[in-house]
C-alpha positions in Angstrom: 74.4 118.3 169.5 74.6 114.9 171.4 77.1 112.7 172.2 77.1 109.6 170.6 79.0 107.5 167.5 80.0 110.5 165.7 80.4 113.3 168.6 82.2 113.6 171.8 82.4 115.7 174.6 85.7 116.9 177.0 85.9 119.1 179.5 89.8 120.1 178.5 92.0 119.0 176.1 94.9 116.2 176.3 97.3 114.7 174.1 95.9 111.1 174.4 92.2 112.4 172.3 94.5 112.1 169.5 93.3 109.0 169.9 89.4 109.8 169.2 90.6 111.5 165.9 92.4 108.6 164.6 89.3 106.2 165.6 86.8 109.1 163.8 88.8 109.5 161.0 89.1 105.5 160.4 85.6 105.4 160.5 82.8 107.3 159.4 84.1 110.9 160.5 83.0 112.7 163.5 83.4 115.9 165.9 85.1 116.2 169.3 83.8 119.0 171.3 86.3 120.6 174.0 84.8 122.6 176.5 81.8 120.7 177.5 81.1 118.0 180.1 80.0 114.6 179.9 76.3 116.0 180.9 76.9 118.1 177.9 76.9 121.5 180.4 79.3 124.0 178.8 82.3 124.9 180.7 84.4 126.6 178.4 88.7 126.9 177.7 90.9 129.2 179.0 93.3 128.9 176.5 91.3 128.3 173.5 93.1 130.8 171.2 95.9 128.7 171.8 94.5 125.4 171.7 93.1 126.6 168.1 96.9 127.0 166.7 98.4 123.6 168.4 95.8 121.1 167.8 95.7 121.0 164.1 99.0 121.1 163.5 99.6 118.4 166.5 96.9 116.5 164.6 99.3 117.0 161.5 102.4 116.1 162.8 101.3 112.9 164.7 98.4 111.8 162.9 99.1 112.6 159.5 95.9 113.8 158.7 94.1 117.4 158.8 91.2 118.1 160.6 89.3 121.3 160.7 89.1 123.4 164.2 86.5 125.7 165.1 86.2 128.4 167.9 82.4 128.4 169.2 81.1 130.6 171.8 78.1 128.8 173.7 76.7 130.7 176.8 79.2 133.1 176.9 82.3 130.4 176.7 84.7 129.3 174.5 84.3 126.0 173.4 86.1 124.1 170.2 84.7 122.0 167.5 87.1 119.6 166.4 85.3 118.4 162.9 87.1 114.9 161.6 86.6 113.5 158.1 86.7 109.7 157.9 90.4 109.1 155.3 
């Protein structure tokens, strides 16, 4: 998976990528990878079991919306999918 109009990458998560879910989900959809790079190298999350709990409901509360949060392992690191439907 690339980066490009429909996927992004970040190293760790912060509050303000809310931002690139509401711009996916008010256009075609898309995914936002935490855990990776800009290069795309894999560089995993330490606190990805908690990250998995707060996100969607964060996502919830501020946004409205649901999206759908997946824990990947790539390389032997933890990295999450964060899968947004266009509303």
């Amino acid at each position: 998976m690339k980066e490009s109009q429909h996927v992004e990458w970040k190293e760790f998560w912060r509050d303000e990528y809310l931002k690139w879910i509401c711009g996916f989900a008010n256009a075609d959809g898309g995914t936002l990878v935490i855990g990776r790079n800009d290069k795309g190298v894999v560089t995993g999350l330490k606190n990805a079991g908690k990250l998995l709990k707060d996100i969607p409901n964060k996502v919830r509360d501020i946004l409205g919306i649901m999206v759908d949060v997946n824990l990947r392992e790539r390389e032997g690191k933890e990295t999450l999918e964060i899968v947004v439907e266009p509303y």
